[in-house]
OpenMM code with the backbone's topology and positions (N, CA, C; nanometers):
from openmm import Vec3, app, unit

residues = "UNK UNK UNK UNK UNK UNK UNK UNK UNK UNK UNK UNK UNK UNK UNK UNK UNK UNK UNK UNK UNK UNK UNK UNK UNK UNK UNK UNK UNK UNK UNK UNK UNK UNK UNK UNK UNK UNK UNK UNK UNK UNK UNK UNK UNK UNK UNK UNK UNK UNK UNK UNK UNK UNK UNK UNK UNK UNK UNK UNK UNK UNK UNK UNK UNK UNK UNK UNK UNK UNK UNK UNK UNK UNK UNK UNK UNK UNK UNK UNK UNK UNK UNK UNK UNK UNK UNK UNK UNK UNK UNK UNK UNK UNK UNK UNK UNK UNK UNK UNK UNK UNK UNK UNK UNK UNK UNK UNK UNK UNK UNK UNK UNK".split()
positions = [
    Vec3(1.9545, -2.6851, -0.6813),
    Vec3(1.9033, -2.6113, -0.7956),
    Vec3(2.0135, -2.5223, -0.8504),
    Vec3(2.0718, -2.5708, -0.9617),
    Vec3(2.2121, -2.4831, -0.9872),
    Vec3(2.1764, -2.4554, -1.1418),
    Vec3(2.0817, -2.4806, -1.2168),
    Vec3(2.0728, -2.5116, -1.3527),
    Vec3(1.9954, -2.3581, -1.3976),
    Vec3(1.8771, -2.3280, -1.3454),
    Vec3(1.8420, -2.1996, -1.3914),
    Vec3(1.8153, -2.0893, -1.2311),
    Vec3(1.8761, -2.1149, -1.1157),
    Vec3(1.8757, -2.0539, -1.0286),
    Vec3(1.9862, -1.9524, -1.0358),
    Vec3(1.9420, -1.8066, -0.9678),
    Vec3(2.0055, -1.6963, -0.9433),
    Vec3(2.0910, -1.7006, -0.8746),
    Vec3(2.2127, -1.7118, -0.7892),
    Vec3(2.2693, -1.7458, -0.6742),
    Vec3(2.2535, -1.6274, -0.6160),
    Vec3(2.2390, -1.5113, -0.5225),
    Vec3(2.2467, -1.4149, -0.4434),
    Vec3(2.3459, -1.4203, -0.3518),
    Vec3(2.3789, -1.3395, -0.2363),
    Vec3(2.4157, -1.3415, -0.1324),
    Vec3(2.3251, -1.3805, -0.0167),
    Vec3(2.1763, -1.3843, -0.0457),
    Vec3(2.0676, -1.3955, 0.0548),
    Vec3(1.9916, -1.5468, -0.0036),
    Vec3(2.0707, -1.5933, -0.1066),
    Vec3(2.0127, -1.7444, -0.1295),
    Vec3(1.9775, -1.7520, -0.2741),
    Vec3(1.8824, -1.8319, -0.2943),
    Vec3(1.8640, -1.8473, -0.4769),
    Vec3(1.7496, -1.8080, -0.5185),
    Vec3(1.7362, -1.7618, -0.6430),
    Vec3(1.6125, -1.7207, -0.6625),
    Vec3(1.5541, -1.8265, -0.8563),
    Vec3(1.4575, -1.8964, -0.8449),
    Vec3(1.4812, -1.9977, -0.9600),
    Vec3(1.3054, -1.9617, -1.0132),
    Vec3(1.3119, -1.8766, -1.1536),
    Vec3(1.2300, -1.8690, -1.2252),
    Vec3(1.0793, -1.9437, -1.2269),
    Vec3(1.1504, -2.0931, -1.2690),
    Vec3(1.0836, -2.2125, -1.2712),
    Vec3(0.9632, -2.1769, -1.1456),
    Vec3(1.0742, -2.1905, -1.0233),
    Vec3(0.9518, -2.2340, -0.9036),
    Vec3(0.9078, -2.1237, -0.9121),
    Vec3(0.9229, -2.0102, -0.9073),
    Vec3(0.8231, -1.8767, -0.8689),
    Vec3(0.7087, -1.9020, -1.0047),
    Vec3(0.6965, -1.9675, -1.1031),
    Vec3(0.6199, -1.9615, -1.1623),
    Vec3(0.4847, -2.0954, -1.1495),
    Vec3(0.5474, -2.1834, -1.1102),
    Vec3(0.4998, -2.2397, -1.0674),
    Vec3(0.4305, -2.2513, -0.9150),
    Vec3(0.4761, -2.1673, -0.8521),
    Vec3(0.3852, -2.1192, -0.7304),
    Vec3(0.2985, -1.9861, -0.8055),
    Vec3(0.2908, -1.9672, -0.8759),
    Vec3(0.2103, -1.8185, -0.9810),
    Vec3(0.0851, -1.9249, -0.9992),
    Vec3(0.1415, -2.0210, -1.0882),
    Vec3(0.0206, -2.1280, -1.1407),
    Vec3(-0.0716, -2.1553, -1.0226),
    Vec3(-0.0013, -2.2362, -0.9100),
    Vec3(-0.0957, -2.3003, -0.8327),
    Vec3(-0.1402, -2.1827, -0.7353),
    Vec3(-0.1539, -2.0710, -0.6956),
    Vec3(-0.2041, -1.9320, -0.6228),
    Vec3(-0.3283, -1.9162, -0.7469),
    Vec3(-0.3036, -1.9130, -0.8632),
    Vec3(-0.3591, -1.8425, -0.9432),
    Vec3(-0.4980, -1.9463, -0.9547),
    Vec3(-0.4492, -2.0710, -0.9819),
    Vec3(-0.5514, -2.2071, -0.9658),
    Vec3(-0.6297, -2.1994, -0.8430),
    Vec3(-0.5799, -2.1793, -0.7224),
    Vec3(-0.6985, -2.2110, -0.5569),
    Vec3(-0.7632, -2.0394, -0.6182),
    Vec3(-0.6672, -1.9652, -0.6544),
    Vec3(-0.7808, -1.8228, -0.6876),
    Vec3(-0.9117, -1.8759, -0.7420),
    Vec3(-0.8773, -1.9331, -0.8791),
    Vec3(-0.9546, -1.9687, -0.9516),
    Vec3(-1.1305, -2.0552, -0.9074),
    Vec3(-1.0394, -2.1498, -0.7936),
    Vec3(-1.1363, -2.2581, -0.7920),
    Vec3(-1.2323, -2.2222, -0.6549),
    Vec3(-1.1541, -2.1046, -0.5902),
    Vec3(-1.2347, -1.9987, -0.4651),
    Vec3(-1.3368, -1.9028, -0.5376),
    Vec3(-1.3004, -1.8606, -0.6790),
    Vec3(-1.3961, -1.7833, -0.7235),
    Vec3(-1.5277, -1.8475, -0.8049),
    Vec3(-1.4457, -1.9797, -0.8675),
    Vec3(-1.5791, -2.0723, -0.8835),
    Vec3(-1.6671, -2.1196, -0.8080),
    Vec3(-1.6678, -2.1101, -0.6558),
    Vec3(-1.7628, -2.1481, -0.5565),
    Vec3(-1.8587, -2.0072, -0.5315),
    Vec3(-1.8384, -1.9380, -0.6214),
    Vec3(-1.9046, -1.8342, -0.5968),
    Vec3(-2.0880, -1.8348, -0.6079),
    Vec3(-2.1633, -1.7712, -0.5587),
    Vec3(-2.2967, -1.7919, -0.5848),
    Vec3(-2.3160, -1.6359, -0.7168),
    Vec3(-2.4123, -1.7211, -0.8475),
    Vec3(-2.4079, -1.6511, -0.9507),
    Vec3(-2.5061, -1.5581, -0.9726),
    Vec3(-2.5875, -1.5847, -0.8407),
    Vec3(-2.7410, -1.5066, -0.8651),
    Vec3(-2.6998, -1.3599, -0.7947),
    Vec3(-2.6275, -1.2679, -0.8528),
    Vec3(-2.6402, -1.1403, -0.7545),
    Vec3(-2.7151, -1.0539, -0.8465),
    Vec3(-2.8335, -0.9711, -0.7886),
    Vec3(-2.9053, -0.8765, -0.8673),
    Vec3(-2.8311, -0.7216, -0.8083),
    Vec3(-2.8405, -0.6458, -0.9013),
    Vec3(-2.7681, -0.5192, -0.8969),
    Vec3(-2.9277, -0.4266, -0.8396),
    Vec3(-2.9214, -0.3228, -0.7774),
    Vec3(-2.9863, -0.2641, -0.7202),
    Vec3(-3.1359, -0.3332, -0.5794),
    Vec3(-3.0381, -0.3757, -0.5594),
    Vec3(-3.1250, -0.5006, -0.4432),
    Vec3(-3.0547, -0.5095, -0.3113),
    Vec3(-3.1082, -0.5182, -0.1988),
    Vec3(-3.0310, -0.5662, -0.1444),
    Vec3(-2.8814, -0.5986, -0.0742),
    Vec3(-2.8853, -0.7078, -0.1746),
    Vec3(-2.7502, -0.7971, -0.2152),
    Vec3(-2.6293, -0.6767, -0.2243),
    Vec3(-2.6644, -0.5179, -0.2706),
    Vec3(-2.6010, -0.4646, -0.3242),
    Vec3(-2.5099, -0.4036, -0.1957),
    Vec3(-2.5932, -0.3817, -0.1045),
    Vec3(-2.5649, -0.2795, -0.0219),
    Vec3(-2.4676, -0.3467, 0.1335),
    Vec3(-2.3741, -0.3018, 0.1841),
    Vec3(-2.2578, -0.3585, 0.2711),
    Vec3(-2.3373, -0.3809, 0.4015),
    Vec3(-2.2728, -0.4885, 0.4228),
    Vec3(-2.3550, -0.5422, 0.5863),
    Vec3(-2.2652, -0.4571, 0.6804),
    Vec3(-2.3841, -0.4094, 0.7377),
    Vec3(-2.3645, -0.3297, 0.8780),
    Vec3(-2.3815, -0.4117, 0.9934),
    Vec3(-2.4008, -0.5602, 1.0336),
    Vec3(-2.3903, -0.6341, 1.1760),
    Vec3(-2.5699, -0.6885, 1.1533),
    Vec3(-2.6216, -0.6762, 1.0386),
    Vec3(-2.7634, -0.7209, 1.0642),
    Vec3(-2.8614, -0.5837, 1.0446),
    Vec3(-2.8026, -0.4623, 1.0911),
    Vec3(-2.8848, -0.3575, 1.0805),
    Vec3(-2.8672, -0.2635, 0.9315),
    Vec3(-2.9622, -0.1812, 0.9525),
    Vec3(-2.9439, -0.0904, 0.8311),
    Vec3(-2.8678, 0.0320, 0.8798),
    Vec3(-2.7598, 0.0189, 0.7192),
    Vec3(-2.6813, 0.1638, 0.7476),
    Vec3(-2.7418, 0.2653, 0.7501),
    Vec3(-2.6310, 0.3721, 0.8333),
    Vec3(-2.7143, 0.4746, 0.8667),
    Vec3(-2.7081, 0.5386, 0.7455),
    Vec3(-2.7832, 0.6627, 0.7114),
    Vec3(-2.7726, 0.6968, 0.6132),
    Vec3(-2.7026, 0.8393, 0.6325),
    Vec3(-2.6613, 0.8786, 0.7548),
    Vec3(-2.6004, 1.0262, 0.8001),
    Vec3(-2.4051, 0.9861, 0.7015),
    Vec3(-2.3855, 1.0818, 0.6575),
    Vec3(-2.1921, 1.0712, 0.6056),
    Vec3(-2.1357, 1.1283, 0.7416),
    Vec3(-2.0371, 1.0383, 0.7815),
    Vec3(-1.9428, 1.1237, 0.8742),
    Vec3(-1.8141, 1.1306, 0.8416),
    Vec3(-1.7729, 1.2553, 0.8397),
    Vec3(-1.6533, 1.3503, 0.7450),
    Vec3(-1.5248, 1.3104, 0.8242),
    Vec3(-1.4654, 1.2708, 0.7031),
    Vec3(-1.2887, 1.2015, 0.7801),
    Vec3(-1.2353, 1.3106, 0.9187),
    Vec3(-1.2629, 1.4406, 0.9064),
    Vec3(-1.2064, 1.5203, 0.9679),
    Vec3(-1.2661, 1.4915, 1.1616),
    Vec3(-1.4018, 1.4391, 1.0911),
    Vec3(-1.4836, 1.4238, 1.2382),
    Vec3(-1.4251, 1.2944, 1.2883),
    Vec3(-1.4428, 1.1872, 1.2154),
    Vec3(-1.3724, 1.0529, 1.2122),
    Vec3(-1.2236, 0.9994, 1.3204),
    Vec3(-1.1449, 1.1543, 1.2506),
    Vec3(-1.0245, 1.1335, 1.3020),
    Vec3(-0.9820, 1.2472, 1.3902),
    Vec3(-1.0716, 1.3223, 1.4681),
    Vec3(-1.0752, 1.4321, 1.5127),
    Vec3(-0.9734, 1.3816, 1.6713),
    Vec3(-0.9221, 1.2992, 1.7266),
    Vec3(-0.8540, 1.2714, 1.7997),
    Vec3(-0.7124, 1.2632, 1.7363),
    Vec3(-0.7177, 1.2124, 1.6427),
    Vec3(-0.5443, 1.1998, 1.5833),
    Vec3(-0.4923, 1.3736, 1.5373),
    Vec3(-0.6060, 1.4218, 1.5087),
    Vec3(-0.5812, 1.5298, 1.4267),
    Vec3(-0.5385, 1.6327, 1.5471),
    Vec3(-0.6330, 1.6454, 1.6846),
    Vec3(-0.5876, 1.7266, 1.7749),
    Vec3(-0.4933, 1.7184, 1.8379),
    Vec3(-0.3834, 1.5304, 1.8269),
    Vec3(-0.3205, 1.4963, 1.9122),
    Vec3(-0.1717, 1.5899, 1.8295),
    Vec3(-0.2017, 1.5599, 1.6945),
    Vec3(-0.0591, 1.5696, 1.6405),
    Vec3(-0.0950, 1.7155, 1.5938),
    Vec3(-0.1458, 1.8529, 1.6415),
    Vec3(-0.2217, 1.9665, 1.5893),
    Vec3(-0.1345, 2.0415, 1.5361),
    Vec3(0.0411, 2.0598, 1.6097),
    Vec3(0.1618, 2.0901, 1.6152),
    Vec3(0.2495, 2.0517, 1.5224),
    Vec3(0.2139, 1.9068, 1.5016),
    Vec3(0.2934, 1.8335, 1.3761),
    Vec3(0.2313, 1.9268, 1.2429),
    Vec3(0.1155, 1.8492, 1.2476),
    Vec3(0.0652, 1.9575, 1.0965),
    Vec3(0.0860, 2.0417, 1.0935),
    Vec3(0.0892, 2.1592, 1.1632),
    Vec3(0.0902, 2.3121, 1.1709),
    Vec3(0.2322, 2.3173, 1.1389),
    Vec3(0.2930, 2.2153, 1.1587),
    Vec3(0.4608, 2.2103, 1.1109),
    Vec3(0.4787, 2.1966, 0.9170),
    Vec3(0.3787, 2.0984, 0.9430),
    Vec3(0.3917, 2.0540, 0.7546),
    Vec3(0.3037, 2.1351, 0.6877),
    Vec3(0.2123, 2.1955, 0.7376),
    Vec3(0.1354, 2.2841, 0.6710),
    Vec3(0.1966, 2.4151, 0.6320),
    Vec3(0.3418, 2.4767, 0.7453),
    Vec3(0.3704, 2.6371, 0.6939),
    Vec3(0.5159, 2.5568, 0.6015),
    Vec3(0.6099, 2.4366, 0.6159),
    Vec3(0.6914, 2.3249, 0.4988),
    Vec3(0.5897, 2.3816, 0.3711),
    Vec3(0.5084, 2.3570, 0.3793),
    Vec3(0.4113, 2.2902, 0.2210),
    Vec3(0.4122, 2.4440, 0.1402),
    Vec3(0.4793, 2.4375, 0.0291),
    Vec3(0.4779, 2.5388, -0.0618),
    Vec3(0.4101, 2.5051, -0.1971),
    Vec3(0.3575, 2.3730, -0.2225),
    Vec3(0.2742, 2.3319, -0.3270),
    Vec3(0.3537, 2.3754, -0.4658),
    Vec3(0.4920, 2.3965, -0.4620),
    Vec3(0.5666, 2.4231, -0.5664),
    Vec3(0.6636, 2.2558, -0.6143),
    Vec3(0.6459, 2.2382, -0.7394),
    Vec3(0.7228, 2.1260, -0.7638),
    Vec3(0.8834, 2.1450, -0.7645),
    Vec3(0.9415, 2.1967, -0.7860),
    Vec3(1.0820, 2.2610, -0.7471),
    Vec3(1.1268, 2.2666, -0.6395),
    Vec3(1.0688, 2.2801, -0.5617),
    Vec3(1.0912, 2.2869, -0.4081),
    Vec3(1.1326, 2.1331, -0.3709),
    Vec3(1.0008, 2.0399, -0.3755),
    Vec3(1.0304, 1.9158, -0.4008),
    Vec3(1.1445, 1.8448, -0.4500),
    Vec3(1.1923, 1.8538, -0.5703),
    Vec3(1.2568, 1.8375, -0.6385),
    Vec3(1.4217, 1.8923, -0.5931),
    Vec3(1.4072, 1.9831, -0.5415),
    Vec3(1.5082, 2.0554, -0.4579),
    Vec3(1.5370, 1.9649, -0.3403),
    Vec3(1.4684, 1.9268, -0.2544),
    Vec3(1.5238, 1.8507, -0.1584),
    Vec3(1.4881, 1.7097, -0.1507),
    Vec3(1.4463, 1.6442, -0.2653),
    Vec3(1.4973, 1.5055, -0.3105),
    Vec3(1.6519, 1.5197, -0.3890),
    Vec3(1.6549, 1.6108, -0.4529),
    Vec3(1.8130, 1.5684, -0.5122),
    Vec3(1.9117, 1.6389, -0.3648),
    Vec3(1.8445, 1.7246, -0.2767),
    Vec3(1.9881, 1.7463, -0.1867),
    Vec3(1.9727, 1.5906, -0.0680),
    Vec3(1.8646, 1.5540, -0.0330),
    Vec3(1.8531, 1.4257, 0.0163),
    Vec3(2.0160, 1.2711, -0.0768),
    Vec3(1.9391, 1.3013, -0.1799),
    Vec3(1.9707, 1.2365, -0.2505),
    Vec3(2.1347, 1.2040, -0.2589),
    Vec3(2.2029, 1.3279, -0.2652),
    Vec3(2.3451, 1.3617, -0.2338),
    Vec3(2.4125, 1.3199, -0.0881),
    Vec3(2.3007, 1.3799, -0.0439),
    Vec3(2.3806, 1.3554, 0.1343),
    Vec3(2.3374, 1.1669, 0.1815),
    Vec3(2.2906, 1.0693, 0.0619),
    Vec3(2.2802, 0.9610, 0.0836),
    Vec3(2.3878, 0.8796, 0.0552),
    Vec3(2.4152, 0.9589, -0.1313),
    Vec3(2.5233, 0.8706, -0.1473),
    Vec3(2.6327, 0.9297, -0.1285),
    Vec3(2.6571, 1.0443, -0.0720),
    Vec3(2.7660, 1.0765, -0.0331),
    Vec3(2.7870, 0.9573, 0.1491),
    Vec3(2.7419, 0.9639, 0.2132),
    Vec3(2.6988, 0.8642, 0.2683),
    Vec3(2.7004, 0.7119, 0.2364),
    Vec3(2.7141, 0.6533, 0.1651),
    Vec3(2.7084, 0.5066, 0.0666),
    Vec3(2.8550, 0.5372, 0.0091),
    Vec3(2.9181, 0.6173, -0.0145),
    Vec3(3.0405, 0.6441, -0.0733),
    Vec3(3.1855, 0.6273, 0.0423),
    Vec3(3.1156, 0.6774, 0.1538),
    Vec3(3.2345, 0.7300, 0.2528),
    Vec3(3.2164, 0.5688, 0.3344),
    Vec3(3.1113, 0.5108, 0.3059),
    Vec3(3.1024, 0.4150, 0.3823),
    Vec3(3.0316, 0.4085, 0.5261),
    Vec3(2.9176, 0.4944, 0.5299),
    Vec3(2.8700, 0.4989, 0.6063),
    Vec3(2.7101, 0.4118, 0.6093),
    Vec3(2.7158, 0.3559, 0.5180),
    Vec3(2.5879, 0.2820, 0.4760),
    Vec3(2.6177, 0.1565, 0.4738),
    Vec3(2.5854, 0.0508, 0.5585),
    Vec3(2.6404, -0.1067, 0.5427),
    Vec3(2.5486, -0.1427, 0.4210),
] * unit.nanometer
topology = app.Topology()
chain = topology.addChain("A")
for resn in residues:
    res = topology.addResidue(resn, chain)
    for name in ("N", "CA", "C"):
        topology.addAtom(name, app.Element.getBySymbol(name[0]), res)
């Protein structure tokens, strides 16, 4: 494929076929969504997410309760990013561009393959 292919260093990249794998993805999409059944009634049923056969519960349980093991494990980490967090955009912005420097200063000296 030398006619409308990209050559890279990591191999070729050719318009044509990526579009033609677009077509035929887009076609089994197509012909998976046509097997679809057309009768769904809205407030029925049908509407509501299968729980294993049973009915959902109807209690909410709060992400905080959810994840109340990850949250106590890492309690130290957050308490780290929580007194970091100044909710100022400048700040941000401040240490993406000093990041930013000490990368390509880094990419410059040749420390970046």
């Amino acid at each position: 494929m030398s006619g409308l292919a990209l050559n890279t260093a990591a191999g070729y990249w050719a318009p044509l076929l990526f579009l033609a794998g677009l077509a035929i993805a887009l076609a089994v999409a197509a012909l998976i969504r046509s097997r679809g059944n057309a009768n769904f009634s809205r407030g029925t049923e049908q509407e509501s997410a299968f729980f294993s056969g049973n009915r959902a519960p109807e209690e909410n349980i709060a992400g905080e309760n959810f994840y109340w093991g990850l949250f106590s494990a890492g309690e130290r980490y957050f308490r780290l990013l929580k007194s970091v967090h100044s909710g100022l955009v400048n700040d941000y912005v401040y240490c993406f561009v000093i990041l930013l420097i000490v990368l390509l200063a880094a990419a410059l000296l040749g420390g970046i393959a």
